[in-house]
Legacy VTK file of the C-alpha trace (Angstrom):
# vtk DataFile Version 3.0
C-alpha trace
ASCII
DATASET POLYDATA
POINTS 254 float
68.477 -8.349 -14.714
68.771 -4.633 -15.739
67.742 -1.851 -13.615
66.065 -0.576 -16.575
64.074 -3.820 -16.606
63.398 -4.301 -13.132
61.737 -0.245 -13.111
59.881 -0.975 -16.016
57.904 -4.809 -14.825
57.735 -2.635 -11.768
55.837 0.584 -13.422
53.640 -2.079 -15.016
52.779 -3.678 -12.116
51.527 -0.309 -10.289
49.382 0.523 -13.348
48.070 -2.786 -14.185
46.754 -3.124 -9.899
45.587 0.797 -10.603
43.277 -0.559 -13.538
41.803 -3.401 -11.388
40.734 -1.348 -8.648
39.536 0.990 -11.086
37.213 -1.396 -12.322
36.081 -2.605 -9.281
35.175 0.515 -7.970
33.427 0.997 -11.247
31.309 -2.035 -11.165
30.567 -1.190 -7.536
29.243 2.354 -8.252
27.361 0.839 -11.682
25.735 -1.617 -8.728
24.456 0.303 -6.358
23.166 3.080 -9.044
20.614 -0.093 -10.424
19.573 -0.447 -7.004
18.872 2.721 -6.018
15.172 3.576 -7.258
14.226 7.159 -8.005
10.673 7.532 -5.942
7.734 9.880 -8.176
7.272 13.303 -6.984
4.136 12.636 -4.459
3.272 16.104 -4.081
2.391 16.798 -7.617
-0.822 14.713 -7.198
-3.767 16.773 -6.933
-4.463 18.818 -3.933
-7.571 18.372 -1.559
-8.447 21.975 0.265
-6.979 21.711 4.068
-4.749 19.047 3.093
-0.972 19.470 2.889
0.649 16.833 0.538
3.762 15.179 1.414
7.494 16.577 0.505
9.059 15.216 -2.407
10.422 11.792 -1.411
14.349 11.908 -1.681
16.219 9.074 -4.237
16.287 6.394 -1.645
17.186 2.645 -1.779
13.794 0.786 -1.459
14.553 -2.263 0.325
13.901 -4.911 3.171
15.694 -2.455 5.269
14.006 1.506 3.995
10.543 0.051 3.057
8.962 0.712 6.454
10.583 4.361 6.175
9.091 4.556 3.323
5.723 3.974 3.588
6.010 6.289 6.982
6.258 9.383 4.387
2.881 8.141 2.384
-0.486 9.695 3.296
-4.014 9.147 2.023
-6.334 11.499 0.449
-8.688 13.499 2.873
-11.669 12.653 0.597
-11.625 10.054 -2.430
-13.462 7.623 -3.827
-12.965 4.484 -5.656
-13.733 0.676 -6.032
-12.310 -2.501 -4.934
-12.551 -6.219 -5.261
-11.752 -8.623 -2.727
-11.283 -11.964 -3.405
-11.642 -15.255 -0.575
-10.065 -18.691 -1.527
-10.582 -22.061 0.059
-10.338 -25.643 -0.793
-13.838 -25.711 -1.983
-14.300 -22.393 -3.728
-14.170 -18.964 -3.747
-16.388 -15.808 -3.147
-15.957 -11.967 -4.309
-16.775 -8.992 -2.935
-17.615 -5.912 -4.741
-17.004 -2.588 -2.845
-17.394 1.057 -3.097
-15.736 2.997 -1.059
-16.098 6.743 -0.393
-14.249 8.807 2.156
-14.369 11.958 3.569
-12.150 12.949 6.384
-12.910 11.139 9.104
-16.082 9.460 7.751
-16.047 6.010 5.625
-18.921 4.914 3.425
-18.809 1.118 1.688
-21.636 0.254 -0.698
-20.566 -3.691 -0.683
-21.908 -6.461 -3.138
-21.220 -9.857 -1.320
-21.940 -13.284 -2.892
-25.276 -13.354 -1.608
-25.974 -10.089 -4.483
-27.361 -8.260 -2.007
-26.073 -4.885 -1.740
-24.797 -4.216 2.083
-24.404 -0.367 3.323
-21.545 0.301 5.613
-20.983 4.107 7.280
-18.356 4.415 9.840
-17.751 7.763 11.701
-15.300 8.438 14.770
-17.515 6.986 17.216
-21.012 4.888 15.713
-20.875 2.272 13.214
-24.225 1.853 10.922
-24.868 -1.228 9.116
-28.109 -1.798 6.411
-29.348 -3.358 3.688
-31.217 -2.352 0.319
-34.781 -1.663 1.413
-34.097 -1.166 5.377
-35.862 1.666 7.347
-33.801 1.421 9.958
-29.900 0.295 10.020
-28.132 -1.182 12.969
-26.292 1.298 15.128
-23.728 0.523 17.562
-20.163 1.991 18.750
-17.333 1.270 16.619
-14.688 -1.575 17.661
-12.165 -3.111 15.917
-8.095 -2.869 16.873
-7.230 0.441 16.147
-8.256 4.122 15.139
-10.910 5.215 13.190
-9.156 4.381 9.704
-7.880 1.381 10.921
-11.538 0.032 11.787
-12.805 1.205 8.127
-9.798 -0.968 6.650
-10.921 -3.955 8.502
-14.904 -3.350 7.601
-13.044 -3.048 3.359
-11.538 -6.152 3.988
-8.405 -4.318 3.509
-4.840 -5.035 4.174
-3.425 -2.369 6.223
-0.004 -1.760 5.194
0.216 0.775 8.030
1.382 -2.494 9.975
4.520 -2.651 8.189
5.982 0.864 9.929
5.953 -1.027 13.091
6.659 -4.929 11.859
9.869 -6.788 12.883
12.148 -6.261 9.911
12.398 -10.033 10.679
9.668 -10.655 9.019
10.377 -8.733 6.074
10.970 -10.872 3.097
10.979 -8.456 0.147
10.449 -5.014 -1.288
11.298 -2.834 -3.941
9.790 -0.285 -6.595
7.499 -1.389 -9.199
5.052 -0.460 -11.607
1.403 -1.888 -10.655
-1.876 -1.488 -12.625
-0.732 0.843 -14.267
0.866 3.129 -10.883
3.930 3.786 -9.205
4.061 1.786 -6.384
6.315 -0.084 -3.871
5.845 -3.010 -2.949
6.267 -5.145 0.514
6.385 -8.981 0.878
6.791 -10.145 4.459
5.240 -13.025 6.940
2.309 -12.757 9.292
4.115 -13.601 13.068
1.284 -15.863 13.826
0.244 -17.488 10.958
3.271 -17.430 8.892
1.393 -16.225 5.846
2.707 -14.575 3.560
1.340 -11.501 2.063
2.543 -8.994 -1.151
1.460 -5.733 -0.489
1.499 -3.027 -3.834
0.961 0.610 -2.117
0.717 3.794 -4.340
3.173 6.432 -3.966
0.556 9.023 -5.603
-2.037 8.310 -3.497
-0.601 6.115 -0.229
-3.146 3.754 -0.523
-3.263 -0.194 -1.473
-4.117 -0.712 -5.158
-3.726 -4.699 -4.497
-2.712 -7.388 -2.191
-2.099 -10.608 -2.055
-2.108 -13.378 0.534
-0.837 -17.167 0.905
-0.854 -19.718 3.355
1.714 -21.739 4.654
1.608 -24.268 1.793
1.666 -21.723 -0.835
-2.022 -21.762 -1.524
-3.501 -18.039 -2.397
-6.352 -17.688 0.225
-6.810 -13.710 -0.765
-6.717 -11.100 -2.966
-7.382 -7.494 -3.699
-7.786 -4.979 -6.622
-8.397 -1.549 -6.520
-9.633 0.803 -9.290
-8.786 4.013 -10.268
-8.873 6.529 -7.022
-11.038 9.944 -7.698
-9.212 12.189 -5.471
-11.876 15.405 -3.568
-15.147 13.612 -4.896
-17.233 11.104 -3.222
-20.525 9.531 -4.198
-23.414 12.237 -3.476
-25.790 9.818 -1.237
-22.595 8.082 0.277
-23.520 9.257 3.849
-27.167 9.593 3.823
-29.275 7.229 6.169
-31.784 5.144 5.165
-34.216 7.671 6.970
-32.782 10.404 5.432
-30.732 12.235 7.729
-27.234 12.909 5.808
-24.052 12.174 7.787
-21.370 13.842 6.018
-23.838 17.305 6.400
-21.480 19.051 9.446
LINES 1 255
254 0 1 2 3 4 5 6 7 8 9 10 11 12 13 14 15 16 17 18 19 20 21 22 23 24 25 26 27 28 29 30 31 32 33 34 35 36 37 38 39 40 41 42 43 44 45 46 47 48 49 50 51 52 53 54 55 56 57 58 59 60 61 62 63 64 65 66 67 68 69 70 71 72 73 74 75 76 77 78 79 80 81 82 83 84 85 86 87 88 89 90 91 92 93 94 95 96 97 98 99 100 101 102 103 104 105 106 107 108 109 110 111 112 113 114 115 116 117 118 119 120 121 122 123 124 125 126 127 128 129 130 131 132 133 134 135 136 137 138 139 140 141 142 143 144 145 146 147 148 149 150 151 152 153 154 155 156 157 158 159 160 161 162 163 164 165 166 167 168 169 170 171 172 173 174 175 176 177 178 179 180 181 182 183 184 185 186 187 188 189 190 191 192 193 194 195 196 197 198 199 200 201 202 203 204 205 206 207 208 209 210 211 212 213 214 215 216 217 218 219 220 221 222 223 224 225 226 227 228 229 230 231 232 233 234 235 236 237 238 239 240 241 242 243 244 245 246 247 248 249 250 251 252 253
């Protein structure tokens, strides 16, 4: 064989491999660009006096591994207001909860409609928890308890699931998460596994307002035992007579 010939399968062979690699690295870079998510600007939501919104969140990868960093840059509204449904499911039924929330700083307010119909006031403050219903005089008082801080408790009282939890889960237990559009918001999402019960639960958290617009839970055999919707969240208002007693004297009045 030539020397002319032997140069010539050889250039072809160098720029044939050259092509290859170029599309692989090609395909690679196309990859990873679909998987990267490109979070909403969080600090163009509306602003409550005294409260400093959250930086911009960087273009970030939201997945099994970032999720809990994630939801470590969301905050919630100082004062808002807005309504949720929770949903309970067992083998013989279900039963639905209708709740109003209002909140304002460190003071939560649920107006709750159980099965029952009978509408159930909730206030929680720092330190006293008071508990009536429609046509008391007088509501229970007693100190608040319940695992956690102030917002935690209020969470538990909604019937909420606190994805707060996730910052400090296992990433073990971390099944799923990503970037999604949710009623209508731009959310992320979490799926992971309770370490005691093995349920599992799909969490959909608002990057606008860092709160849970819905939730889902299952048992081990796949059965949905709960669910949550939230509606639209009314950022620096909260309903007038939210913390008033039933004997008048108005909590939220500093």
């Amino acid at each position: 064989m030539s020397t002319k010939r032997i140069l010539g399968i050889t250039l072809f062979g160098v720029v044939f491999i050259g092509v290859v690699i170029g599309i692989m690295l090609l395909t690679s870079y196309l990859r990873r660009e679909r998987e990267i998510v490109v979070l909403p600007d969080v600090s163009a939501s509306v602003e409550t006096p005294g409260e400093t919104q959250p930086d911009t969140l960087d273009r970030i990868e939201v997945t099994t591994e970032t999720i809990q960093a994630v939801v470590s840059t969301l905050s919630r509204p100082a004062v808002y207001r807005r309504d949720i449904a929770i949903e309970s499911f067992w083998d013989a039924g279900r039963a639905e909860y209708s709740i109003s929330v209002s909140v304002s700083g460190d003071l939560t307010s649920l107006r709750s409609i159980p099965p029952a119909g009978i509408e159930k006031r909730i206030i929680i403050t720092p330190d006293t928890l008071y508990i009536w219903y429609r046509g008391d005089k007088t509501p229970y008082t007693g100190p608040v308890s319940g695992a956690g801080d102030g917002n935690k408790t209020a969470d538990e009282w909604q019937m909420l699931v606190t994805y707060e939890d996730v910052i400090g889960m296992d990433k073990g237990n971390i099944i799923d998460a990503g970037y999604i559009e949710y009623g209508g918001e731009d959310c992320v999402y979490v799926e992971y596994l309770s370490p005691l019960l093995g349920n599992k639960t799909i969490c959909y958290i608002s990057l606008e307002f860092g709160l849970v617009t819905g939730a889902e839970e299952y048992d081990g055999t796949g059965k949905r035992i709960y669910a949550m919707t939230a509606g639209n969240c009314l950022i620096g208002e909260v309903d007038s007579a939210a913390f008033i007693l039933p004997d008048g004297t108005d909590l939220g009045v500093s």
